[in-house]
C-alpha positions as CSV (number, residue, x, y, z in Angstrom):
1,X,112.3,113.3,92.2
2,X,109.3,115.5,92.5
3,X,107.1,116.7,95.3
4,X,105.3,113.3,95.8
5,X,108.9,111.8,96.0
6,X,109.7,113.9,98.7
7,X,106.7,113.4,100.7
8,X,107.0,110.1,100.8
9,X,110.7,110.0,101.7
10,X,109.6,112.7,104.5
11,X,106.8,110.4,105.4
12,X,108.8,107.2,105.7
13,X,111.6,109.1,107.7
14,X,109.1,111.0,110.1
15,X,107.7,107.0,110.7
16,X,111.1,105.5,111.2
17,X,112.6,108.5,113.6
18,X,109.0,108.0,115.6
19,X,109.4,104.6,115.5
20,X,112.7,104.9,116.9
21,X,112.2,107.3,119.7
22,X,109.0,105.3,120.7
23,X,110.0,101.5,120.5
24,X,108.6,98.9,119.0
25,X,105.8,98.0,121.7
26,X,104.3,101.4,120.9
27,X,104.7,100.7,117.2
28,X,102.8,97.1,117.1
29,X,99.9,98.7,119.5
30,X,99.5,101.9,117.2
31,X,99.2,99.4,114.1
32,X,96.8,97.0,116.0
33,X,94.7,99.9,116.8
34,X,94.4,100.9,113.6
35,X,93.8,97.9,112.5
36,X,90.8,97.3,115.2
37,X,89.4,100.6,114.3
38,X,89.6,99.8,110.5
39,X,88.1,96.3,112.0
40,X,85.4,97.5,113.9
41,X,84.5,100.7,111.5
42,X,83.6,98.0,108.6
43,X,82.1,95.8,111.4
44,X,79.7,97.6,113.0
45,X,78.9,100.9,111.4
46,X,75.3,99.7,109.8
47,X,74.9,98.9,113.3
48,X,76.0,102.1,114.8
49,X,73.4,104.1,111.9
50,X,70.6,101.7,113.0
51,X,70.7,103.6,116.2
52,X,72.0,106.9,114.9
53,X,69.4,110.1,115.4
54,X,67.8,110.9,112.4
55,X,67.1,113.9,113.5
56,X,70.4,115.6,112.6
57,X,69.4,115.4,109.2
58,X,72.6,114.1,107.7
59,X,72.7,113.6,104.0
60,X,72.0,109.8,103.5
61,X,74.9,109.3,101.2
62,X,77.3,110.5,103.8
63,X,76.0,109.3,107.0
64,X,77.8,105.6,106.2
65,X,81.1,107.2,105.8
66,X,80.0,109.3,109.3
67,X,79.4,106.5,111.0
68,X,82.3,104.8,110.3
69,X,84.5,107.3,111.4
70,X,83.1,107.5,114.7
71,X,83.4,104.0,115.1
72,X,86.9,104.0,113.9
73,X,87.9,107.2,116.2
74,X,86.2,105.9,119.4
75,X,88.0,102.1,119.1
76,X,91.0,104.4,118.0
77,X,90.7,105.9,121.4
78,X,90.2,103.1,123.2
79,X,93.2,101.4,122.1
80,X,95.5,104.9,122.3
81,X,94.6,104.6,126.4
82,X,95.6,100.7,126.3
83,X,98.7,101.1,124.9
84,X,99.9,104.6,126.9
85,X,99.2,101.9,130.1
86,X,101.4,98.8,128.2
87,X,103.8,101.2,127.0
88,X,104.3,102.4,130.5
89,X,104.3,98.8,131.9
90,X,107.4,97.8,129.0
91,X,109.2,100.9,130.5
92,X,109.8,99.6,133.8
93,X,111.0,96.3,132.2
94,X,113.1,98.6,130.4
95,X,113.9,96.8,127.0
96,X,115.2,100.2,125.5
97,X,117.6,99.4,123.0
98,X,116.7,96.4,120.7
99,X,112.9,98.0,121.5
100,X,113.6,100.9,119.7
101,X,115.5,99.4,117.1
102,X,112.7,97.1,116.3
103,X,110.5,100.2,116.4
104,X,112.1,102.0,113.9
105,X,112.0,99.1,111.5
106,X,107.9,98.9,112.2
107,X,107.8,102.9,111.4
108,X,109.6,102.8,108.6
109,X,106.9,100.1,107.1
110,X,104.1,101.7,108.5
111,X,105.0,104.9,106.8
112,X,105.7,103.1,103.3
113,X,102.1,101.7,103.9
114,X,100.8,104.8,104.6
115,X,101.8,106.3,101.5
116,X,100.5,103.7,99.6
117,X,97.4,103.9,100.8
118,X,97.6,107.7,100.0
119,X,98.6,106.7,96.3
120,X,96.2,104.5,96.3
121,X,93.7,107.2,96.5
122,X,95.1,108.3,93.1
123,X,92.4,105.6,91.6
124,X,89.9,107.7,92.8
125,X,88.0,109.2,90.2
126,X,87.9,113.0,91.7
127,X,91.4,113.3,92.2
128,X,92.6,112.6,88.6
129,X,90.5,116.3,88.2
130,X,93.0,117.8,90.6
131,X,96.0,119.4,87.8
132,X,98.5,119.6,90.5
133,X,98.1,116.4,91.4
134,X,98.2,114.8,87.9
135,X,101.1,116.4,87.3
136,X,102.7,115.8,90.1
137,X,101.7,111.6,89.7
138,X,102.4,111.5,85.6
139,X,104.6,114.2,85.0
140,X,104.1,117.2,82.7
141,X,106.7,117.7,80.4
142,X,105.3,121.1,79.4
143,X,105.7,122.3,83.2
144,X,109.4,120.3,83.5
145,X,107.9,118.1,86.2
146,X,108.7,114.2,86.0
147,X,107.0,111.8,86.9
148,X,106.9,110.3,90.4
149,X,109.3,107.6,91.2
150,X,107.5,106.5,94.2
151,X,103.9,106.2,92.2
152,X,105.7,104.6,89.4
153,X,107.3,101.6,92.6
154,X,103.5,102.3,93.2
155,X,101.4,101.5,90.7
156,X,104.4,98.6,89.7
157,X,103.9,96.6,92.8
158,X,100.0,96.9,93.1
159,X,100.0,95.4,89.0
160,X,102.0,92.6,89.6
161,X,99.9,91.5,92.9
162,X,96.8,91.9,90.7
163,X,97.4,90.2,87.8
164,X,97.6,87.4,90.1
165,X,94.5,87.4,91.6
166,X,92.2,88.7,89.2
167,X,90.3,86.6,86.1
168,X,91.8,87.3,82.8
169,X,88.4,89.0,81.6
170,X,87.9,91.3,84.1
171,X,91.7,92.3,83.6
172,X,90.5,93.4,80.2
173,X,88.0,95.5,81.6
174,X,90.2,97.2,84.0
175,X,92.8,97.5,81.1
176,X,89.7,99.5,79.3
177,X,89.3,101.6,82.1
178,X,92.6,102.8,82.6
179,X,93.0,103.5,78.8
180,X,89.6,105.3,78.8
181,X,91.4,107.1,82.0
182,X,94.3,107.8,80.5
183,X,92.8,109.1,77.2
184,X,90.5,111.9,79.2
185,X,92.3,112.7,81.7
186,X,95.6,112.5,81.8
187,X,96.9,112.8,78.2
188,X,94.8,116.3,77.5
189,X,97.4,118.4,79.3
């Protein structure tokens, strides 16, 4: 297990004890918030830099990914009031118990899926330049450090559900890619 691994497990634990102390109400409002934001941020970001001032002289290439933060973060916001008032409603019902239980349950998940979104990020083609980070994904048996267990369950799980979705020829393509990946950057240690 290597620094990755631990994060992870740290991540997944921090989600579940969260999840636990919160409930499960606060749990499924968190993830539909996110999910609204995510929603919305997709949704209605052109929109948002159709009215955006051009006068703050943003560099075009970034002002989509601007914009779609601020959409996220202000439906993010939104929803954070909304569920503060449910939560507070489910506490005078006071389901405490089997709601926390439940919660812990939806924090350990939504931890896992945040760190796979975070590995996901691996496929990214800056962050193969970080060392660290390649080492700490791949291993580097020069340095002693193994290879991530969690990246490996990782990268495992995300092959299997795409070799069943995607054509056979433009497997071979990505098959190139990850060779042509592999031969630059990770193998030249």
């Amino acid at each position: 297990m290597n620094t990755i691994d631990a994060l992870v497990l740290v991540v997944v634990a921090f989600n579940l004890l969260l999840g636990a102390i919160r409930g499960a109400t606060w749990q499924i409002l968190r993830l539909a918030s996110i999910g609204l934001g995510i929603w919305a941020a997709l949704r209605f970001a052109d929109d948002f830099l159709a009215i955006w001032p051009q006068s703050l002289g943003l560099d075009p290439t970034y002002a989509p990914l601007i914009a779609r933060v601020i959409v996220f973060l202000s439906v993010y916001l939104v929803m954070f009031g909304v569920t503060h008032l449910v939560k507070s409603m489910i506490d005078r019902v006071k389901l405490g118990g089997l709601d926390r239980l439940i919660g812990a349950g939806i924090g350990a998940i939504k931890g896992a899926f945040f760190c796979c979104v975070v590995l996901y990020l691996q496929f990214m083609p800056f962050v193969l330049e970080v060392d660290w980070l390649r080492d700490q994904l791949y291993g580097n048996p020069d340095r002693r450090i193994e290879r991530s267990i969690a990246n490996d369950l990782f990268v495992d799980f995300m092959k299997s559900r795409i070799d069943r979705v995607i054509p056979d020829p433009l497997k071979e393509q990505v098959r190139d890619l990850g060779k042509d990946v592999t031969e630059r950057v990770i193998q030249p240690r």
